[in-house]
N, C-alpha and C positions, 0 to 999 in steps of 0.2 A: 689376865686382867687382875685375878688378885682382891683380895681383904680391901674392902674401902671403896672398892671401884666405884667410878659417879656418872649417872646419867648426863651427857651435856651434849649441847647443839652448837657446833664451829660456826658463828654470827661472821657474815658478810660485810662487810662496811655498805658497799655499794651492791644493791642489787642488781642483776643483771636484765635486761628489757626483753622480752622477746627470745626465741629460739637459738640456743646456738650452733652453728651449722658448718662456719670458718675458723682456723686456728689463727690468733693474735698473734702478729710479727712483734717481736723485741724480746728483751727482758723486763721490760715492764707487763705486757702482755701475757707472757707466759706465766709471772707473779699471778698478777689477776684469774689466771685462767685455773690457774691451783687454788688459789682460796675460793672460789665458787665451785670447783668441783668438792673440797673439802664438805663447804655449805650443804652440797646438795647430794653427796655423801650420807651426810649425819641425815637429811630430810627425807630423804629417799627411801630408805631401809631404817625406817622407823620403827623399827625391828623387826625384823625379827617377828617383833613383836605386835608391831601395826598390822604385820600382814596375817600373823598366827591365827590359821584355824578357825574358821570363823562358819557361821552357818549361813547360807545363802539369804541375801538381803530378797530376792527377786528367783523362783526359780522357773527355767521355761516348764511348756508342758510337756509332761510325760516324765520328769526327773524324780528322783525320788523324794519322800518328803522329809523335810529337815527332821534330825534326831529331836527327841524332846516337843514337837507340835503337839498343840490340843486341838481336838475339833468339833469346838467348843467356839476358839478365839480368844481363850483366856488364856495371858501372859504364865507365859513358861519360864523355868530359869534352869544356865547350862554351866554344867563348870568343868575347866580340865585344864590341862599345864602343861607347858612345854620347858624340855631341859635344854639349854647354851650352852655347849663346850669350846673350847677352842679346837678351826678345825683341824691344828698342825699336830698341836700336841695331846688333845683332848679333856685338856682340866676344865673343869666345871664352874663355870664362868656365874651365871644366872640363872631363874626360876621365871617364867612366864607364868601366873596365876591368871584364869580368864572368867570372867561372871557373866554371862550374857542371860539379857531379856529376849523372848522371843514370843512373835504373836505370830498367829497363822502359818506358823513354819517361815517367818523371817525374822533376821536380825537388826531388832531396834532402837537395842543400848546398851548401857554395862559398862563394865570397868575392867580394865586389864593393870594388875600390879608386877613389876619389876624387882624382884626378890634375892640379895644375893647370898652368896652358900651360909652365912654366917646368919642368916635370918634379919641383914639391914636394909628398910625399904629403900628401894632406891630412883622410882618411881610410881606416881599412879595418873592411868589415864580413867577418864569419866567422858561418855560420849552417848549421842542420840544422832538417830537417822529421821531429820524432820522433813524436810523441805527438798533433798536429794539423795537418791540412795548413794551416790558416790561419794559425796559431800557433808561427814557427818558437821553437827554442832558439837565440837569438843575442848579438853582442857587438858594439858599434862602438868603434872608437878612434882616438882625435885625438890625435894623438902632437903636435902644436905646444899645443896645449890643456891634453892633459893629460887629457882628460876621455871618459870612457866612459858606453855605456849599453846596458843589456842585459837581454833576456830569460833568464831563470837556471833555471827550470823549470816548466813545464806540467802541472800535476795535474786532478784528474777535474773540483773546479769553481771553479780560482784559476789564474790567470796570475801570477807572481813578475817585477815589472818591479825593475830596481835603475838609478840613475844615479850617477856620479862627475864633480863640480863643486867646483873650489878647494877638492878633498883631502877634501871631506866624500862617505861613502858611503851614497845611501837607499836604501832594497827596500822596497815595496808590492806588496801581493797584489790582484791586481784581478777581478773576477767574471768567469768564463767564461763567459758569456751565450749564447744560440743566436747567430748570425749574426755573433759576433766575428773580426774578423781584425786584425791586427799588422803592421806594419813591412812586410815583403815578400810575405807573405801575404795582404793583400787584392790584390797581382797575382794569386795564384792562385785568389782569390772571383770575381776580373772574369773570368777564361778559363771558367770553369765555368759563367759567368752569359750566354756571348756569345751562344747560341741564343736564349734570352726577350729579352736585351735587343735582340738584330737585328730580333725580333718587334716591335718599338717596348712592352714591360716596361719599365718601371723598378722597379728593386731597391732597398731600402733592406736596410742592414746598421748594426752597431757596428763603430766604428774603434776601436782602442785607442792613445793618446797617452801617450809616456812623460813628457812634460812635466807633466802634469796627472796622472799615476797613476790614470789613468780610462776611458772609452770615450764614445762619443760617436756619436749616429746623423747616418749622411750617407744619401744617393739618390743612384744611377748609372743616368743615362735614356740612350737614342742621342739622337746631333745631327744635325742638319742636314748634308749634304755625304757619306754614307752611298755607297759604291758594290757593283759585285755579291761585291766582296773585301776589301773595306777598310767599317771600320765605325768610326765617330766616336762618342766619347761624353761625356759632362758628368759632372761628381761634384761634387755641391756639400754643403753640410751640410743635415741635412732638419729647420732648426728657425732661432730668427732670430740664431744663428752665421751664416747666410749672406751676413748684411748686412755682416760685421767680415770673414768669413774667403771671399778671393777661390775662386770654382772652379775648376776643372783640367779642362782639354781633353785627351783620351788620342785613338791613332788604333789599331787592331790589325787585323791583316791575320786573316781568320777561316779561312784555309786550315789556316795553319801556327802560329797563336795569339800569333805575337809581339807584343808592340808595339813600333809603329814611329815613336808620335812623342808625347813628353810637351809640355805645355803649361802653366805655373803659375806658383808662389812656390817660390823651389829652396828645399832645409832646409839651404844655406851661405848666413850673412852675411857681410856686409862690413863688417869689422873695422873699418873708420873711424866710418862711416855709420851701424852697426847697425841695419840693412836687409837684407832679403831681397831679391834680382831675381826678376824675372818672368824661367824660362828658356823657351827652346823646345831642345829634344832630341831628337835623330834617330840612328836606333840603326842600325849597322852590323851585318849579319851575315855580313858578308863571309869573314871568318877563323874562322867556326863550322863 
């Protein structure tokens, strides 16, 4: 990626309605079918860093209790970082910086900054778990861009997506469907899920993508390479998106719920190229 690199989201002209499940005949079709997997690409793997590490929003009984809990109930605060290489040739792409608030051993908000080798921001997200734990209320901003995108409010059966792109501002309300999660909140669908999925489950759920103003079902099965603490898992899309839009490798340690190593398409291009890398990410909880 390289000096300069910039957070940016592949904007869809037309969002896509509903599931996709058939492959579009033509070339015009096929056109279409690459710019919303592009869209839903950049939204999907929100990086890396959507999904980094995070402390269990919800945890069942008998799990252990999030790092950093008081038991008390007095908000806690966690911090630790994950490093982005590229995964072909391994140059050091990015810096994950994470702050999180935590009360009773769950996670309720915080900020996660997007840092590149040269120390230029290149993002910062700000986000709160109000109304769904899947579902937070959040904001990104790309200060070299210019462009933001964000969750604005969460009501009983619409998610309010808004993006800001070359000064123009949209909001879409998108259906709050069972099994939706959002931005950073499908980290907190996988930690809840880890028990069926160590079981060898696979889960399907709705992602919701702000590039497309929509949601979209993927599958999260265990992988191969599974130990008695560490558990591997695949996410791909559960329809024939899977063939356009690469899956992602996650690893999380089932003690302590973190995870400990992302694998995919980062949601930063390279401003030259306008391309996504494939990162690999390994998360430090050293300073938590």
């Amino acid at each position: 990626m390289g000096r300069g690199s910039l957070p940016v989201r592949e904007a869809v002209k037309r969002p896509v309605e509903g599931p996709v499940d058939m492959p579009v005949e033509g070339p015009e079709g096929r056109r279409r079918q690459l710019l919303m997997a592009a869209g839903l690409q950049a939204g999907l793997w929100a990086g890396a860093a959507c999904w980094a590490a995070r402390v269990a929003h919800a945890q069942p009984s008998g799990a252990a209790a999030a790092p950093g809990a008081a038991a008390d109930g007095s908000p806690q605060q966690r911090r630790f970082s994950g490093r982005a290489v590229h995964a072909e040739t391994g140059q050091w792409l990015y810096t994950e910086q994470h702050q999180q608030t935590l009360r009773n051993g769950r996670w309720v908000g915080g900020t996660i900054r997007y840092v590149s080798p040269q120390g230029q921001l290149l993002g910062e997200k700000k986000l709160e778990f109000l109304k769904d734990r899947y579902v937070p209320v959040m904001r990104t901003v790309y200060p070299l861009l210019q462009e933001e995108e964000a969750i604005t409010e969460v009501a009983d059966e619409t998610v309010t997506m808004e993006t800001i792109k070359a000064g123009q501002r949209k909001t879409r309300e998108v259906a709050r469907v069972p099994g939706l999660a959002v931005d950073s909140g499908f980290h907190v669908f996988v930690q809840e899920k880890l028990e069926e999925l160590s079981a060898g489950r696979a889960i399907q759920m709705q992602l919701g993508v702000f590039s497309q103003f929509d949601h979209f079902r993927f599958r999260i099965r265990r992988a191969e390479g599974a130990t008695a603490q560490v558990i591997r898992l695949l996410v791909e899309a559960d329809s024939m998106l899977r063939l356009l839009v690469p899956s992602v490798k996650l690893a999380y340690d089932l003690r302590s719920r973190d995870m400990l190593e992302y694998e995919g398409i980062s949601n930063l291009l390279d401003p030259q190229t306008r391309k996504a890398p494939v990162v690999r990410i390994v998360f430090d909880y050293a300073t938590s």
